[in-house]
LOROBA-778277 format. One record per atom (N, C-alpha, C, O): x, z, y; atom name; residue in three letters. Coordinates in Angstrom, 3 decimals. Each point is the difference from the previous one (the first is absolute). Layout:
<atoms>
        c1        c3        c2  atomo  residuo
         X         Z         Y     CA      ala
...
</atoms>
This chain:
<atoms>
        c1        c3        c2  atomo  residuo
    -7.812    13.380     5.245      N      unk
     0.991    -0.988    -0.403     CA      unk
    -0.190    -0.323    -1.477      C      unk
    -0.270     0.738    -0.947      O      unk
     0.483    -2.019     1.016      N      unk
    -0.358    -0.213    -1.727     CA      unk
     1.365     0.466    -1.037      C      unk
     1.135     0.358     0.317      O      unk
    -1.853    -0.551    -1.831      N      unk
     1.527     0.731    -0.735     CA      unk
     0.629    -0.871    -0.192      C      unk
     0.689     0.217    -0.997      O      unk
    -0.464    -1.413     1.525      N      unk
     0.577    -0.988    -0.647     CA      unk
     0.761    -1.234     1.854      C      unk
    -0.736    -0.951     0.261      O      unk
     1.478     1.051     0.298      N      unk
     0.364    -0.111     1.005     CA      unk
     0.958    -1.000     0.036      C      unk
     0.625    -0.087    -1.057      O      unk
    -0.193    -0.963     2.214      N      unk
     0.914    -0.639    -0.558     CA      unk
     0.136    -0.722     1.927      C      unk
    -0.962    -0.159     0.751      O      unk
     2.780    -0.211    -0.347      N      unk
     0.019    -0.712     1.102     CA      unk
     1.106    -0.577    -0.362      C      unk
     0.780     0.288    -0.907      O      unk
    -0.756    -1.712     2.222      N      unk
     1.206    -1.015    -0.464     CA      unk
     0.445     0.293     1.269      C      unk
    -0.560     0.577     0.932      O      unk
     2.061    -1.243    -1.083      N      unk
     0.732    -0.336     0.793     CA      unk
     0.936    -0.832    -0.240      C      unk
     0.759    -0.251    -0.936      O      unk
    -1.023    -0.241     2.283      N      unk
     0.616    -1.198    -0.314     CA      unk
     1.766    -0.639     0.638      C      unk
     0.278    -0.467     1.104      O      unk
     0.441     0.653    -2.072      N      unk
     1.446     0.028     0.330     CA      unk
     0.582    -0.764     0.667      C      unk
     0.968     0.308     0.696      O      unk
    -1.360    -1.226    -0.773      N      unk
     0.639    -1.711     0.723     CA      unk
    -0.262     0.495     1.209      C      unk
     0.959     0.143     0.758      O      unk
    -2.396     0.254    -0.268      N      unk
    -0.126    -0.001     1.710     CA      unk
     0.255     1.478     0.065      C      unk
    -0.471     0.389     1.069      O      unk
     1.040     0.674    -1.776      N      unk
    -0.419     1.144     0.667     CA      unk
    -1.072     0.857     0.636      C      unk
     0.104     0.897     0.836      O      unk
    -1.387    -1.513    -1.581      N      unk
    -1.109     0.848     0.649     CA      unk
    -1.191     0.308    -1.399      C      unk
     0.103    -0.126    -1.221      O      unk
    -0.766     0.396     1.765      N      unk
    -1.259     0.153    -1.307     CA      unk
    -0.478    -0.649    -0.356      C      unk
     0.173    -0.976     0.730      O      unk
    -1.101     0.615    -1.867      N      unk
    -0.229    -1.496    -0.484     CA      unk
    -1.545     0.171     0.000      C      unk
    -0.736     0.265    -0.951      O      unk
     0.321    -0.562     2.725      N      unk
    -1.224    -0.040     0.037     CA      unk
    -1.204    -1.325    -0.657      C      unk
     0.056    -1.228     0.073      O      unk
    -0.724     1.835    -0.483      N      unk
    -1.213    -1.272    -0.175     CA      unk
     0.014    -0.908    -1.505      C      unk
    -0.351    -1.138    -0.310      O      unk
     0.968     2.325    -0.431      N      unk
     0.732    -0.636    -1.284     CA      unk
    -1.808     0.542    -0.913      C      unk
    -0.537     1.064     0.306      O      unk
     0.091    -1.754    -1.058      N      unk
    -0.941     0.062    -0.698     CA      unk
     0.749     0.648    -1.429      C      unk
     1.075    -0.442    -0.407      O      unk
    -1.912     1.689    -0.359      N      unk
     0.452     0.655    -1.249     CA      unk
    -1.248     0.275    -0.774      C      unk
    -1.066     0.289     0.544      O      unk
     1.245    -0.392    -1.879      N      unk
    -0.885     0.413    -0.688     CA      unk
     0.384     0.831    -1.111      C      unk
     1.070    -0.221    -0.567      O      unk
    -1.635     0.914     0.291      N      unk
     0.156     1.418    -1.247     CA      unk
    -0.523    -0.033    -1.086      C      unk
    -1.220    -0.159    -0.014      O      unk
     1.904     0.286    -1.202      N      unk
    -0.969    -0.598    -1.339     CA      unk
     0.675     1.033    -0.699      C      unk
     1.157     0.411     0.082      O      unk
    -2.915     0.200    -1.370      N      unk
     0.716     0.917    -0.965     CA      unk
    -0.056    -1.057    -1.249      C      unk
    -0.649    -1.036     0.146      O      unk
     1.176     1.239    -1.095      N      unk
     0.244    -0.591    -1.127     CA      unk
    -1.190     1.036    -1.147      C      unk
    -0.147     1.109    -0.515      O      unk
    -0.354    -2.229     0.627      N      unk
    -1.199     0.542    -1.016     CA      unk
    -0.412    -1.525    -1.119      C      unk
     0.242    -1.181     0.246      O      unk
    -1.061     1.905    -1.732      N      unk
    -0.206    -1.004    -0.836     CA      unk
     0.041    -0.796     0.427      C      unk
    -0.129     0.081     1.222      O      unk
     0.281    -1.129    -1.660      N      unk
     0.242    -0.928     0.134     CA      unk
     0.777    -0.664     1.034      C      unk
     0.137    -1.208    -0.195      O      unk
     0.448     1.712     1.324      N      unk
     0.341    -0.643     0.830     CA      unk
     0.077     0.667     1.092      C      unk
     0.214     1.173    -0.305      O      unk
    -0.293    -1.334     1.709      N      unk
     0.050     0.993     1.727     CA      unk
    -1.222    -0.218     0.244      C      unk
    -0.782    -0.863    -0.399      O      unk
     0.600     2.496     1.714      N      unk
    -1.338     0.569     0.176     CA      unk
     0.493    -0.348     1.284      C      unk
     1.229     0.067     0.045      O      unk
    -1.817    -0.445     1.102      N      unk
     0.272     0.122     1.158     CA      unk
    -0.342     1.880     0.967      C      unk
    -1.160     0.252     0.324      O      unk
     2.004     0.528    -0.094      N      unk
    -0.127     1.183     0.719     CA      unk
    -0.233    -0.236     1.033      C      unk
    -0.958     0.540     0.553      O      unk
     1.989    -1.703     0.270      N      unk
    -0.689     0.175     1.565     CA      unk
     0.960    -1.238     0.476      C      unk
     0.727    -0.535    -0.836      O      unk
    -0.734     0.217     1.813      N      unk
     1.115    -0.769     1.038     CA      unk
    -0.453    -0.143     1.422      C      unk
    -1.120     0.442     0.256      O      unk
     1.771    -0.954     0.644      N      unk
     0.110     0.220     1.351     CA      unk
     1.159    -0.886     0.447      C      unk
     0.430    -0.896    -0.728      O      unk
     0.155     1.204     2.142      N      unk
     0.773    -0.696     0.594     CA      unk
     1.245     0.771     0.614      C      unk
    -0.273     1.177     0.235      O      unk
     1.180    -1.435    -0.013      N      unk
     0.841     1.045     0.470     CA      unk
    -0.167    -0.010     1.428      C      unk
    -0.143    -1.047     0.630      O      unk
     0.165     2.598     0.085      N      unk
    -0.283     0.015     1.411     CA      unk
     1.305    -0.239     1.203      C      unk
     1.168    -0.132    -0.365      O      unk
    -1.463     0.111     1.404      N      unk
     1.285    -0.369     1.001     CA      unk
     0.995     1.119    -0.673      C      unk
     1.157    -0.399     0.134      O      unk
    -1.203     1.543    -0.746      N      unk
     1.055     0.470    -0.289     CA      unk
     0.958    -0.385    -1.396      C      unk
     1.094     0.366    -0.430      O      unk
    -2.333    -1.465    -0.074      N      unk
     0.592    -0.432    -1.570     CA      unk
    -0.418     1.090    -1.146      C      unk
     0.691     0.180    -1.003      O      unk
    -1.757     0.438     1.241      N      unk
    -0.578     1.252    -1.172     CA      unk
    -1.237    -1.078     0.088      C      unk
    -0.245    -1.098     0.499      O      unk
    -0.476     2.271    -1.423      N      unk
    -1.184     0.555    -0.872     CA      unk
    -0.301     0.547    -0.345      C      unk
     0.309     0.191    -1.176      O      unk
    -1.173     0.592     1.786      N      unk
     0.337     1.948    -0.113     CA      unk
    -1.950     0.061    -1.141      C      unk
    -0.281     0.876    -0.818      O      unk
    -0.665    -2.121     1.226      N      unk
    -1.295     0.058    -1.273     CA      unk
     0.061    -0.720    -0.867      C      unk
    -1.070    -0.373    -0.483      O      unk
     2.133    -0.051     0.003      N      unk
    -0.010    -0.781    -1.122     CA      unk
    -1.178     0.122    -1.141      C      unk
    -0.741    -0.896    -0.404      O      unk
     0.792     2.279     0.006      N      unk
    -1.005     0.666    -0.938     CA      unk
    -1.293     0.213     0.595      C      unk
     0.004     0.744     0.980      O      unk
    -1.107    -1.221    -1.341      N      unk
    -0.871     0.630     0.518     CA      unk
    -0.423     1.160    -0.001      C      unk
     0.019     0.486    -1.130      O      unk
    -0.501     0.359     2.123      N      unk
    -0.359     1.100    -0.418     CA      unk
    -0.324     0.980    -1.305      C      unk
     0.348     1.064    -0.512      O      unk
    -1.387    -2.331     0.314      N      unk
    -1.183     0.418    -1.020     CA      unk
     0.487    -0.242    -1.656      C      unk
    -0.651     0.318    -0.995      O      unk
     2.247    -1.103     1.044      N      unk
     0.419    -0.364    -1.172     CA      unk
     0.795     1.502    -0.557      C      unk
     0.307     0.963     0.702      O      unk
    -0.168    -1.081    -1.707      N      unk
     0.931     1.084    -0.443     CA      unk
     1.359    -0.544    -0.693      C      unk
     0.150    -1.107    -0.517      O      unk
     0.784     2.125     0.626      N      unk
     1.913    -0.570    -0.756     CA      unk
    -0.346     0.302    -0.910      C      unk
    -0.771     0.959     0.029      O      unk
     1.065    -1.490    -1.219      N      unk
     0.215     0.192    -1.449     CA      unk
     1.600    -0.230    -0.263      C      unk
     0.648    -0.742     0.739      O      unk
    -0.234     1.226    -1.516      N      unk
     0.910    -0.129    -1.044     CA      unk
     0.287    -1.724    -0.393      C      unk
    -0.783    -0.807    -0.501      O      unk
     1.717     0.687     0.788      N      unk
    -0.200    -1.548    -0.358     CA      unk
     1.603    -0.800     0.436      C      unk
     1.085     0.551     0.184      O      unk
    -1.442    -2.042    -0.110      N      unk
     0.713    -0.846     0.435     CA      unk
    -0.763    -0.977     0.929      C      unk
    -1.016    -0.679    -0.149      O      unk
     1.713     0.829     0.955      N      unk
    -0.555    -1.022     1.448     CA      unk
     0.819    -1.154     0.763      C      unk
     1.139    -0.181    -0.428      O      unk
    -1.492    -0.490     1.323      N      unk
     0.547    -0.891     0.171     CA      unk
    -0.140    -0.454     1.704      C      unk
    -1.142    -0.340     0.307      O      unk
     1.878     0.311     0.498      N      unk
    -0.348    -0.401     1.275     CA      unk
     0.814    -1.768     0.303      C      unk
     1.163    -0.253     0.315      O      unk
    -2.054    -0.470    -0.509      N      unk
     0.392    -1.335     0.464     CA      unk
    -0.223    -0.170     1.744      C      unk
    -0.966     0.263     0.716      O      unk
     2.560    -0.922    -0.365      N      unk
    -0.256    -0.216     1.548     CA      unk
     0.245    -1.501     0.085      C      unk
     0.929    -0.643    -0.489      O      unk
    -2.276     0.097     1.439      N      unk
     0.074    -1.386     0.260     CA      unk
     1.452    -0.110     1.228      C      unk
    -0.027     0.465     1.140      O      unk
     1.036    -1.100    -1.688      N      unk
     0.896    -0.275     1.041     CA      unk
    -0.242    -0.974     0.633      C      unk
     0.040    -0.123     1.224      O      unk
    -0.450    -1.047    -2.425      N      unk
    -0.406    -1.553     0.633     CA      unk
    -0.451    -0.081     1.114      C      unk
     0.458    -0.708     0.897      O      unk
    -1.835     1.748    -0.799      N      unk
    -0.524    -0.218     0.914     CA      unk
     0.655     0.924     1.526      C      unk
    -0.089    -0.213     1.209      O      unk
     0.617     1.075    -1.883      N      unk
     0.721     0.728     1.115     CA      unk
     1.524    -0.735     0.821      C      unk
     0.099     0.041     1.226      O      unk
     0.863    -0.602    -1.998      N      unk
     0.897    -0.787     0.284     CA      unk
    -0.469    -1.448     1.066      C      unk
     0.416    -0.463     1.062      O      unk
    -1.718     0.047    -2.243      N      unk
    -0.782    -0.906     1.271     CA      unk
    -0.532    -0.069     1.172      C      unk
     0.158    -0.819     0.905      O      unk
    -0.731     1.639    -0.979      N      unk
    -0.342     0.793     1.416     CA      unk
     0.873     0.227     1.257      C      unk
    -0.419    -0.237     1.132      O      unk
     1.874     0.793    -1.444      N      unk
     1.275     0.078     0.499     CA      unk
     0.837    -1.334     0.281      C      unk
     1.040    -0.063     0.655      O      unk
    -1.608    -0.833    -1.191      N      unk
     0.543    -1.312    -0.347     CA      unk
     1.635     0.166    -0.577      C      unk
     1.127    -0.410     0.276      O      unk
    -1.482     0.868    -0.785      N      unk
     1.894     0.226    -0.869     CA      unk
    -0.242    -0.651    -1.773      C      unk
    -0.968     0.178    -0.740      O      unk
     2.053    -0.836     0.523      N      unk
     0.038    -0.609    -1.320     CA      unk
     0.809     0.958    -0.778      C      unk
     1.151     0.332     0.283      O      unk
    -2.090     0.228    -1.635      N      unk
     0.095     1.080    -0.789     CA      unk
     0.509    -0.666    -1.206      C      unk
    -0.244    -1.205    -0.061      O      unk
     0.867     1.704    -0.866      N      unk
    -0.050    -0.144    -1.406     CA      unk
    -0.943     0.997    -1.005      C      unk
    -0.055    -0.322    -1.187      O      unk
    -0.539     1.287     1.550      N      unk
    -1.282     0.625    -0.958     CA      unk
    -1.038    -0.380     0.517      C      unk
    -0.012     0.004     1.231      O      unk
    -0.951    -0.364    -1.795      N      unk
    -1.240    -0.083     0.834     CA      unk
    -0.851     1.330    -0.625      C      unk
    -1.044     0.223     0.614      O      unk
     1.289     0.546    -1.564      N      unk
    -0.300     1.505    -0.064     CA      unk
     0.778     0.751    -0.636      C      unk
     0.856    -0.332    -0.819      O      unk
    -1.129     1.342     1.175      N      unk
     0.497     1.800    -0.384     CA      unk
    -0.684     0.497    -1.074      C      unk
    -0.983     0.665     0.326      O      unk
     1.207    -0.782    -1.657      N      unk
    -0.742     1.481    -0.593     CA      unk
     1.053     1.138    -0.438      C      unk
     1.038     0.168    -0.639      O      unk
    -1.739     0.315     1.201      N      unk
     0.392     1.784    -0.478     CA      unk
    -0.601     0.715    -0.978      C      unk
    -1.011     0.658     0.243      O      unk
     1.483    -0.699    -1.274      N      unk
    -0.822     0.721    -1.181     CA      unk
     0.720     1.315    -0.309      C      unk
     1.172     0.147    -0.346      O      unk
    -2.275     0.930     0.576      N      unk
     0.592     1.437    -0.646     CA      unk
    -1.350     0.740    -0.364      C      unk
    -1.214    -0.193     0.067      O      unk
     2.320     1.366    -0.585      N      unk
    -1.184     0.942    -0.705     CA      unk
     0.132     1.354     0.707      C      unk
     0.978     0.438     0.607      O      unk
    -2.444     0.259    -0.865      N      unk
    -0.300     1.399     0.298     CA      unk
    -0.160     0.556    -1.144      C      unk
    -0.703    -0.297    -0.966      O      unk
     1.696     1.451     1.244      N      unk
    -0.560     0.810    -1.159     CA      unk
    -0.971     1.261     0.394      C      unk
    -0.942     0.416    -0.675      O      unk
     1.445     0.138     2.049      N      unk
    -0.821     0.995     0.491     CA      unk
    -1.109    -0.396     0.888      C      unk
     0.430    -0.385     1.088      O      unk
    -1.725     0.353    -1.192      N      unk
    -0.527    -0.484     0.776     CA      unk
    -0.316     0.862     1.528      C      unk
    -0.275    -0.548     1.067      O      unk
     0.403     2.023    -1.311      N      unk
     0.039     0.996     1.597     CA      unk
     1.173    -0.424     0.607      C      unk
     0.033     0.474     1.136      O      unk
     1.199    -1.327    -1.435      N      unk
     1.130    -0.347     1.032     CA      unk
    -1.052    -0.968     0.826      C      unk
    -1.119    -0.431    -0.277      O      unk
     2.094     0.269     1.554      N      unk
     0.032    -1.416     0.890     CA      unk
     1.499    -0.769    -0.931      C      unk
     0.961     0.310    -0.705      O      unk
    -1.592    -1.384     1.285      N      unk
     0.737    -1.510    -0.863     CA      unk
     0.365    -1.095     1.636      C      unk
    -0.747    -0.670     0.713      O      unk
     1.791     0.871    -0.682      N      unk
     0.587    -1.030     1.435     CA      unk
     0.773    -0.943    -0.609      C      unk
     1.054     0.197    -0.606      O      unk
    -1.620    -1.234     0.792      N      unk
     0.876    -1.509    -0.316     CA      unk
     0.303    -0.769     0.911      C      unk
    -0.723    -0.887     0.454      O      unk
     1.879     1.179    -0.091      N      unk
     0.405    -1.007     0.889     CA      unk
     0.829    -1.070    -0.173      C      unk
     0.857    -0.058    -0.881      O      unk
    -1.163    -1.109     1.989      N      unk
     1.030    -1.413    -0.528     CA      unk
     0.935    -0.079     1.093      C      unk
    -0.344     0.554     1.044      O      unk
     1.335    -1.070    -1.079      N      unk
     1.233    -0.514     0.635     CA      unk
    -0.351    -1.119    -0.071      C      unk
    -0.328    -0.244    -1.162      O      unk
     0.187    -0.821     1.982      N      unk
    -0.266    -1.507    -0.130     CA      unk
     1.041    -0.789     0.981      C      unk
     0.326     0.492     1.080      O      unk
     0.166    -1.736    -1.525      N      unk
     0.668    -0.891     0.692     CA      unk
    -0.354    -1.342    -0.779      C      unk
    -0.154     0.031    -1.221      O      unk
     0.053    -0.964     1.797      N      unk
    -0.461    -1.435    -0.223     CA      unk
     0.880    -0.012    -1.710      C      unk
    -0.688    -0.311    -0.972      O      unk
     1.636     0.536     0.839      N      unk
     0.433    -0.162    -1.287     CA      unk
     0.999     0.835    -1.015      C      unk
     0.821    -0.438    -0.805      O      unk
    -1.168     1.740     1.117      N      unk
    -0.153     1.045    -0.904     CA      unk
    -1.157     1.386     0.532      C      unk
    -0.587     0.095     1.078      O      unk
     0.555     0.750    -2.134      N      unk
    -0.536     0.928     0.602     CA      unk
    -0.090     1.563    -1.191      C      unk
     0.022    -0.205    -1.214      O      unk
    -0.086     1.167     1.577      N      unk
     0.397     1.268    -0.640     CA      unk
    -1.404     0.700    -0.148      C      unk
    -0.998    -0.687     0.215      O      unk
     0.882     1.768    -0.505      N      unk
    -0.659     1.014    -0.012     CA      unk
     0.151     1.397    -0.570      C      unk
     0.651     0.045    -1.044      O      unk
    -1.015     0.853     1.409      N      unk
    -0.187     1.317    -1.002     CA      unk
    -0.909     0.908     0.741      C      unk
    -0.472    -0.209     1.117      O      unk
     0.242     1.474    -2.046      N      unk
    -0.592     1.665    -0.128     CA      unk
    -0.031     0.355     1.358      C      unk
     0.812     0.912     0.154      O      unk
    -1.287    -1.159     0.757      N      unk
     0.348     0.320     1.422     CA      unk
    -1.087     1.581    -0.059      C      unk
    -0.389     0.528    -1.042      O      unk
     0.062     0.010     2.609      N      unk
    -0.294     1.390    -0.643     CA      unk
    -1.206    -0.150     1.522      C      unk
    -0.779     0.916     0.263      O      unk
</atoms>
């Protein structure tokens, strides 16, 4: 499992927020590194976000979720067309679970485990 983990759900319908496209960025000079991204599965996770072969550092990261394209897909009219989630690690041996709460026009998150 990667150290860095993250699933939606999606509140309006009550189910998981499959097929939602995410991407993972560390904040480095100048600007974001891309770590990894993927799609969310019928359960609404992403359990490889990280690639294997990458390593956690210490840092600040960022998981942007395409809603646009996920809301579209659903054919439902959204007011975000994305999610970023920006946080930091300080320990890099923890797991890191980010999860979203999503509804066409709000949405939450936190420290999930």
């Amino acid at each position: 499992m990667s150290a860095i983990t993250t699933h939606v759900l999606d509140t309006a319908r009550g189910r998981p927020g499959a097929g939602l496209p995410v991407t993972l960025e560390v904040e480095a000079a100048g600007g974001w590194k891309l770590v990894g991204k993927g799609t969310t599965n019928a359960d609404g996770r992403i359990s490889d976000l990280v690639p294997n072969e990458t390593a956690i550092e210490a840092g600040v990261y960022r998981l942007i979720f395409d809603t646009a394209r996920y809301f579209a897909n659903n054919n439902v009219d959204a007011f975000y067309p994305q999610v970023t989630i920006v946080f930091k690690i300080e320990n890099p041996a923890q797991h890191y679970h980010v999860p979203l709460l999503l509804s066409p026009f709000g949405y939450s998150t936190y420290r999930g485990s």
